[in-house]
C-alpha positions in Angstrom: -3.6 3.2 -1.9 -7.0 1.2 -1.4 -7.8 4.1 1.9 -8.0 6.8 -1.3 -9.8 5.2 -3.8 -9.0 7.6 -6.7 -5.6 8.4 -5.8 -5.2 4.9 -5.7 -5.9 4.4 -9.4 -3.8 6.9 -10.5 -0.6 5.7 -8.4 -1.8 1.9 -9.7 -1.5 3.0 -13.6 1.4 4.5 -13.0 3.5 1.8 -11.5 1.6 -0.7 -13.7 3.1 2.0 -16.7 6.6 1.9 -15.2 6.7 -1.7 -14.9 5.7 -1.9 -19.0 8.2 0.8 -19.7 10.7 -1.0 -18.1 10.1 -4.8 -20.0 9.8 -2.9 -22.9 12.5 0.0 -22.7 15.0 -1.5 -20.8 15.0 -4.7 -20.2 14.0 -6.0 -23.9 16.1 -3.8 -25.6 19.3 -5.3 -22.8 18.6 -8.4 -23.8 19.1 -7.6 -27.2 22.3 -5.9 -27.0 23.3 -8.5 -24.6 22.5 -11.4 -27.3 24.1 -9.4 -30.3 27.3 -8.8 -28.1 27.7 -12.9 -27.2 26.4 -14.4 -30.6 23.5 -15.6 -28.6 20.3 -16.3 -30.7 16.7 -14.4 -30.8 14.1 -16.0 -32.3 10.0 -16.1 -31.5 11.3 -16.9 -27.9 8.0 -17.9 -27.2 7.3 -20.6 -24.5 4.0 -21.0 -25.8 5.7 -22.2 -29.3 7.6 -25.6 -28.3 4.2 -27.3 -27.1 2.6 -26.1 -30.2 5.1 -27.6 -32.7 5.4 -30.6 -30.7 1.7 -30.6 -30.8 1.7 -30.1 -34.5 4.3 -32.2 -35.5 2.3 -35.8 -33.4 -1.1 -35.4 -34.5 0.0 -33.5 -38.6 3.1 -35.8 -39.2 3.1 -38.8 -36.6 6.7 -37.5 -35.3 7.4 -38.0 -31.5 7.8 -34.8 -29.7 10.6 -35.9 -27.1 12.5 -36.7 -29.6 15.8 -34.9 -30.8 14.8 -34.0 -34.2 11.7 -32.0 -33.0 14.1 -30.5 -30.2 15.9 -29.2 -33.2 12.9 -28.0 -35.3 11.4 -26.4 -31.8 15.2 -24.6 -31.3 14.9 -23.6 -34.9 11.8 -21.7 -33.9 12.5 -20.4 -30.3 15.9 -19.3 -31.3 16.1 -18.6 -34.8 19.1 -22.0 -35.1 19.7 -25.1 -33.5 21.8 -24.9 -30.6 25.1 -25.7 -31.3 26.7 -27.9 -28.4 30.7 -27.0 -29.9 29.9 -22.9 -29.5 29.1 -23.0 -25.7 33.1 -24.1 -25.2 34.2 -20.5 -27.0 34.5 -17.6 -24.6 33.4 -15.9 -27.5 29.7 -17.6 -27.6 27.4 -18.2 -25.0 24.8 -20.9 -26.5 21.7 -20.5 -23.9 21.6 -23.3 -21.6 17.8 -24.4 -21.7 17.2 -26.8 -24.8 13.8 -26.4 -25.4 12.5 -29.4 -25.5 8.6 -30.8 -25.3 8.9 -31.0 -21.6 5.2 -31.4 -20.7 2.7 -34.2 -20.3 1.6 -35.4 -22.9 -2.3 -34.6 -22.8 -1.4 -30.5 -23.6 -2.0 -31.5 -27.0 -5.6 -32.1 -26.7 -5.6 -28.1 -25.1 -3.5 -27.0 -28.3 -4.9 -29.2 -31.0 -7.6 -27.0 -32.7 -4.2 -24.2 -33.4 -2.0 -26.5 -35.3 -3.5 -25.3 -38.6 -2.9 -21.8 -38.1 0.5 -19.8 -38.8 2.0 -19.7 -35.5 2.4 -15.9 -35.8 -1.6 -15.9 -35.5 -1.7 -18.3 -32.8 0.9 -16.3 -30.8 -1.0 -13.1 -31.1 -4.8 -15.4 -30.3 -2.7 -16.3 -27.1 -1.9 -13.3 -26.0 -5.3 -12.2 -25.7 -6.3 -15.2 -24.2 -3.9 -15.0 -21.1 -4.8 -11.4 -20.3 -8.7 -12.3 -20.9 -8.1 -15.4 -18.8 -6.1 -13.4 -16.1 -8.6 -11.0 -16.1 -11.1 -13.5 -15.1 -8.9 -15.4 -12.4 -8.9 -12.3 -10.4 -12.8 -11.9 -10.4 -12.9 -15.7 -9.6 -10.8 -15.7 -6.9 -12.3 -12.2 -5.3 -15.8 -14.7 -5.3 -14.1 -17.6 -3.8 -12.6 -15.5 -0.8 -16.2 -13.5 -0.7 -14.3 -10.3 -1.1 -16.3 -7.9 -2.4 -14.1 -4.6 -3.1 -15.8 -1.5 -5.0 -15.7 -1.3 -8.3 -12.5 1.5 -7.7 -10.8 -1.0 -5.5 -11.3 -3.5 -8.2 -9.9 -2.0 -10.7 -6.9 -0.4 -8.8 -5.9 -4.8 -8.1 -6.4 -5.1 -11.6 -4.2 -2.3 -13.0 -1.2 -3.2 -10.4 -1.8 -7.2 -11.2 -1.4 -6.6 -15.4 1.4 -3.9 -14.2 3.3 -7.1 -12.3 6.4 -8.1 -13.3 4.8 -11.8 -12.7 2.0 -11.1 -15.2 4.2 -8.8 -17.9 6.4 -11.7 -18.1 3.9 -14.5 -18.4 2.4 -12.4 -21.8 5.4 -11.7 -23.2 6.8 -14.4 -23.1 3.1 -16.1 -23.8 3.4 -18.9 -20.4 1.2 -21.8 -19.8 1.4 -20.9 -15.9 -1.6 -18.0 -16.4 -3.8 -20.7 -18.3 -2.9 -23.2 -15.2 -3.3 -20.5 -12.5 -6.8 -19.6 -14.2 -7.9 -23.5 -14.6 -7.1 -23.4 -10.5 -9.3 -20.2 -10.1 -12.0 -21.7 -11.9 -11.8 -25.2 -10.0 -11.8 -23.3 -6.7 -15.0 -21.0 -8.1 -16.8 -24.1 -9.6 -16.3 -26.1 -5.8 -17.3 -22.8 -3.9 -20.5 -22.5 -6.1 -21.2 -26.3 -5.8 -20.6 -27.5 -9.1 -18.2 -30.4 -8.5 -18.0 -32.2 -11.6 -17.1 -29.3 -13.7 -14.3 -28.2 -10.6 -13.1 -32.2 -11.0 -12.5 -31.4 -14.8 -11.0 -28.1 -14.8 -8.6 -29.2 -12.0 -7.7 -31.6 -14.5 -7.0 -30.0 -17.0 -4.9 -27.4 -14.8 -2.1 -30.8 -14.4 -1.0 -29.9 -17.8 1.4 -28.2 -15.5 1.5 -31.0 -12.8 4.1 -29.3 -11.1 1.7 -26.3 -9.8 -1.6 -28.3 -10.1 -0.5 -31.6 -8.2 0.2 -29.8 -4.7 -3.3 -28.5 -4.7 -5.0 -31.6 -6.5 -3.6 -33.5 -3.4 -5.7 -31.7 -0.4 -8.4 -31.4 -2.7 -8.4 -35.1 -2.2 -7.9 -35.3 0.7 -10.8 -33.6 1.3 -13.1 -35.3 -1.1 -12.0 -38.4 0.7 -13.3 -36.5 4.4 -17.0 -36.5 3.4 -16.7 -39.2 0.5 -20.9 -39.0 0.4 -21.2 -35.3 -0.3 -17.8 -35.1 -2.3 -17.2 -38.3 -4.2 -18.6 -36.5 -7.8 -15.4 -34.0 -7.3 -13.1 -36.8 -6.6 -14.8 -39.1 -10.0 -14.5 -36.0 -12.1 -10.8 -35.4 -11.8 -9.9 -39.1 -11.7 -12.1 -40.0 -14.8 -10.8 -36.8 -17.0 -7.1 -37.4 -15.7 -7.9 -40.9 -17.2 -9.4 -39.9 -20.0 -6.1 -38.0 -20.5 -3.9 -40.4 -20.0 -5.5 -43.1 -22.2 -5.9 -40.9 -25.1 -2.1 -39.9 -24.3 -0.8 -43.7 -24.3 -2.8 -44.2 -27.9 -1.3 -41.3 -29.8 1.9 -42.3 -28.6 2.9 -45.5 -26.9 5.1 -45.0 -24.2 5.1 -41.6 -23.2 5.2 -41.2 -20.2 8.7 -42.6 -19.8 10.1 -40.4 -22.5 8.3 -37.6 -20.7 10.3 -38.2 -17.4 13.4 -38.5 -19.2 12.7 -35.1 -20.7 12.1 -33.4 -17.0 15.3 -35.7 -16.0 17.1 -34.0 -19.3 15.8 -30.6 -18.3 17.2 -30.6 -14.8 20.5 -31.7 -16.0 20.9 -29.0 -19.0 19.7 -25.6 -17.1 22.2 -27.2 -14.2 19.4 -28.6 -11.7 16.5 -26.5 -11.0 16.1 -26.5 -7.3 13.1 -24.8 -5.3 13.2 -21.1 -4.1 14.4 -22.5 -0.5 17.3 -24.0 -2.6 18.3 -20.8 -3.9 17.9 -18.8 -1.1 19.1 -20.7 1.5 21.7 -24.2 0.4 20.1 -27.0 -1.6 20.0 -29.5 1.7 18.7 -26.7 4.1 16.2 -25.1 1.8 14.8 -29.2 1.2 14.4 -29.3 5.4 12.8 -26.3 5.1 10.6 -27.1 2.3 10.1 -30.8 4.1 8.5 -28.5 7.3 6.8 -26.1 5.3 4.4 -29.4 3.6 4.3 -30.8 6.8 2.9 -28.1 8.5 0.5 -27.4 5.5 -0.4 -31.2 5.9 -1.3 -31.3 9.2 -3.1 -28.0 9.0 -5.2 -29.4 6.0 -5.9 -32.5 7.8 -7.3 -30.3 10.3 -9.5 -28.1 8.2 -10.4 -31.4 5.5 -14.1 -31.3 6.8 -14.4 -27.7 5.9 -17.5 -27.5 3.5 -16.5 -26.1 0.3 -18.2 -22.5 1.0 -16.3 -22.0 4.5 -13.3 -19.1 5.1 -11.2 -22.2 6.2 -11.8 -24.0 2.7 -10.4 -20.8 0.8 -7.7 -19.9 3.3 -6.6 -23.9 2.6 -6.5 -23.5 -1.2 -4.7 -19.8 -0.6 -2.4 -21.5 1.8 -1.7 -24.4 -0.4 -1.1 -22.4 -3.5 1.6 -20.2 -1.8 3.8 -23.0 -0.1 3.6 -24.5 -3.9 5.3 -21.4 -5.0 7.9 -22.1 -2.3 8.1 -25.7 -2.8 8.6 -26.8 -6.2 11.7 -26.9 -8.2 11.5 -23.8 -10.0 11.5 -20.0 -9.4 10.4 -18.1 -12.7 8.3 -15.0 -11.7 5.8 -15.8 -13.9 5.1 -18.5 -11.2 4.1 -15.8 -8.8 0.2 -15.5 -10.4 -0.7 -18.5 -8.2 -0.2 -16.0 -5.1 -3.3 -13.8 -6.3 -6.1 -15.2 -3.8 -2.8 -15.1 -0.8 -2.5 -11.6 -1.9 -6.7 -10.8 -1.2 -6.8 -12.3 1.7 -3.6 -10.1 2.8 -5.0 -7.2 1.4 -8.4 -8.0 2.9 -7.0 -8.2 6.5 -5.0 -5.8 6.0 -6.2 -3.3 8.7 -6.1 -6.2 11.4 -2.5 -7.3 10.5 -0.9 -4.1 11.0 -2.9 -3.3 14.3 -1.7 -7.1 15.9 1.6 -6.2 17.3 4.5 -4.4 17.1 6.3 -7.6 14.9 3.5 -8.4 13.2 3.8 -4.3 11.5 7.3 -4.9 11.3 6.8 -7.3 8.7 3.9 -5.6 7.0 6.3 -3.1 6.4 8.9 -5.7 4.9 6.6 -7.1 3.0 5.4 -3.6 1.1 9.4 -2.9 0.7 9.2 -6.2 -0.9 6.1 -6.2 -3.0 6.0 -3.0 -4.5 10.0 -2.4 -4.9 10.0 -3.4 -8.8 7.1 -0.9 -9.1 9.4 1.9 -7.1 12.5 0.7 -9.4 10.6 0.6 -12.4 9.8 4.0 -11.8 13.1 5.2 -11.0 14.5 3.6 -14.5 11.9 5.6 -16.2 12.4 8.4 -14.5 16.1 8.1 -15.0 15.4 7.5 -18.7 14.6 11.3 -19.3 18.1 12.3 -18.5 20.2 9.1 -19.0 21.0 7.8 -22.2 19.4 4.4 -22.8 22.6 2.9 -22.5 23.2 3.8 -19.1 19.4 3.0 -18.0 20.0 -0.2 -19.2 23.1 -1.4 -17.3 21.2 -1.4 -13.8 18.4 -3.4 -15.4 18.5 -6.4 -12.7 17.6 -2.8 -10.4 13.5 -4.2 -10.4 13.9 -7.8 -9.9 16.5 -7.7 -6.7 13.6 -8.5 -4.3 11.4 -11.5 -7.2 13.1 -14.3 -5.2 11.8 -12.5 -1.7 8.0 -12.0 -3.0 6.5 -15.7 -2.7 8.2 -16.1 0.9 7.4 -12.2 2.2 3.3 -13.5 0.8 3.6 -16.4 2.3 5.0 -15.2 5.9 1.7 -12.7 6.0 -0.6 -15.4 5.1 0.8 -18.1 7.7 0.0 -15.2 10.2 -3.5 -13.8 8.5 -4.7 -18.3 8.1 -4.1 -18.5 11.7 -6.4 -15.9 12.5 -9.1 -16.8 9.9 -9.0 -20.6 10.8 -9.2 -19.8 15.2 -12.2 -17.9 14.0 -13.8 -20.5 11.9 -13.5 -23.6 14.1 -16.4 -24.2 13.8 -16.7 -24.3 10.1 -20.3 -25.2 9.9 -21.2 -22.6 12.0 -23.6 -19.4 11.3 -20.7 -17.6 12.7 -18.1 -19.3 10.0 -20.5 -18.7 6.6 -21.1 -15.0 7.9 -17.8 -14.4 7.8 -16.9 -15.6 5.0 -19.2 -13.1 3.2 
């Protein structure tokens, strides 16, 4: 696809197409048929919307957004009603499990406080436009972070197939925080490449609004600040004094938070039935934690290994790529939308492409896998809309789980390549200081 640069473009728009058609033809439409059938209720179902009127309703009407009677108002919104506990026991009803409530550290309000006088219909559509802008950006930020400089074909084939992702079609629809997080991480990756450490400090920061996916990262990051604390130490007081910042202002607006906040995550896990990590899933919950225990391990050990990387070295972005796909892997949840944070694992793939598949026999072996992987919702996408032309909608819309049977299988297929493309890079770039290392990282 990248070899033939125009045919490229035109195969990108028209799995990014399929993949659109497919949200909106089948899967949408599914999901509303599917609701109707089981008395199950459709409102904004908006993730964006229960920070914002937990936002609203603390700094407008002094009401705690943990509590239960903001759950309620927040269900009200999300789903049209309040969940009604008594309906999930009829096998006529099926109540939907996740409760909605305000879930998230405290400090997202300072992020969403200048939209709580707006209609939410006007802040919803604002948002929109602000993850694809932002998502937009993360992809250039991260192609300057790796020093990947495509042509301007290239670059705009990744950026047609990335917005025709199921991961980033998702996020938009359903308006997620993950694409403002993952961007926040581009732009504290950019910001430390570029040498501007206060302002990486900050946005990296900000990014723990989801401390899940931030926290991971923020960790090596300190590590390494802490490996040359006389050239790094303004990174390492601009993250600490902004997360401090955060968490003061947090304690005044309301006292106590942070306990009800961990009762809200503890409340979560129990009502969706205990989110466990994609190891979990895929293999049992005690192997997939041994195997999630070696995974960090081995990312630990190679970050202590690479911590004196300087900030503009190969080994210093194939550590944040590296770190950011075990994440993925790692933390107790699976949502696709998740999948954004694999973008700079993804360059470098794509990048080393040519070298991967001439390695060895195995190592093409599992290039192949991982295209199968990859692109399959694209190829199933296309076969739905394809199918659509002669099948009534109906029919199209019974195999709609058809493009997501490999979503579980992308983060590890991503993460497989990069272990083997990292090992590579990093025996290259021993010497990170070296001429040698800087000239190829550009």
């Amino acid at each position: 696809m990248l070899k033939d640069s125009r045919l490229g473009l035109l195969l990108a728009l028209l799995l990014a197409g399929s993949m659109w058609f497919y949200v909106q033809r089948v899967l949408v439409p599914y999901q509303k048929a599917d609701a109707a059938a089981h008395g199950r209720p459709r409102g904004n179902l908006s993730d964006l919307y229960p920070r914002w009127l937990g936002t609203r309703e603390l700094l407008l009407h002094h009401r705690n957004p943990y509590s239960a009677e903001v759950t309620r108002d927040i269900q009200a919104g999300y789903y049209g009603r309040p969940l009604d506990p008594n309906r999930a026991a009829d096998p006529r009803f099926d109540e939907p499990k996740d409760q909605q409530g305000f879930a998230y550290p405290l400090h997202i309000v300072f992020l969403l406080a200048p939209t709580i006088g707006l209609p939410f219909p006007e802040v919803q559509a604002g948002f929109r436009w602000l993850l694809v802008a932002l998502t937009v950006t993360s992809i250039f930020l991260w192609l300057r972070v790796l020093r990947w400089r495509p042509s301007a074909t290239v670059t705009a084939i990744l950026i047609v197939l990335i917005f025709g992702s199921y991961a980033v079609v998702q996020g938009i629809k359903l308006q997620q925080l993950s694409l403002v997080v993952s961007a926040l991480l581009a732009g504290c990756a950019a910001a430390l490449v570029a040498g501007y450490f206060s302002l990486a400090g900050f946005l990296l920061a900000l990014a723990t609004v989801k401390p899940q996916l931030a926290l991971p990262l923020a960790a090596w990051l300190m590590l390494w600040a802490l490996s040359d604390w006389r050239q790094r130490q303004i990174f390492f007081w601009s993250f600490g004094l902004t997360a401090a910042i955060f968490l003061t202002a947090s304690e005044y607006v309301l006292p106590g938070w942070f306990g009800q906040f961990r009762d809200a995550v503890a409340a979560y896990h129990q009502y969706t039935g205990g989110a466990g990590s994609l190891l979990d899933v895929l293999a049992t919950p005690m192997l997939g934690k041994i195997l999630a225990l070696a995974a960090v391990t081995a990312t630990a050990i190679t970050g202590w290994r690479e911590r004196h990387a300087s900030s503009d070295s190969v080994a210093f972005s194939t550590m944040m790529a590296l770190v950011l796909a075990v994440t993925l892997v790692i933390v107790p949840t699976f949502a696709p939308y998740n999948q954004v944070l694999l973008l700079p694992a993804v360059f470098l793939i794509a990048w080393s492409w040519r070298e991967l598949w001439s390695r060895n026999r195995l190592t093409r072996m599992a290039c192949g896998l991982a295209v199968l992987v990859v692109f399959w919702p694209w190829i199933a996408s296309c076969g739905l809309m394809l199918a659509s032309l002669f099948l009534p909608a109906s029919s199209v819309q019974r195999v709609w789980t058809m493009p997501l049977y490999t979503s579980l299988g992308i983060p590890l297929v991503v993460l497989g390549l990069l272990v083997t493309c990292s090992t590579d890079r990093l025996k290259t770039t021993a010497d990170v200081g070296s001429p040698k290392a800087r000239a190829l990282s550009s």
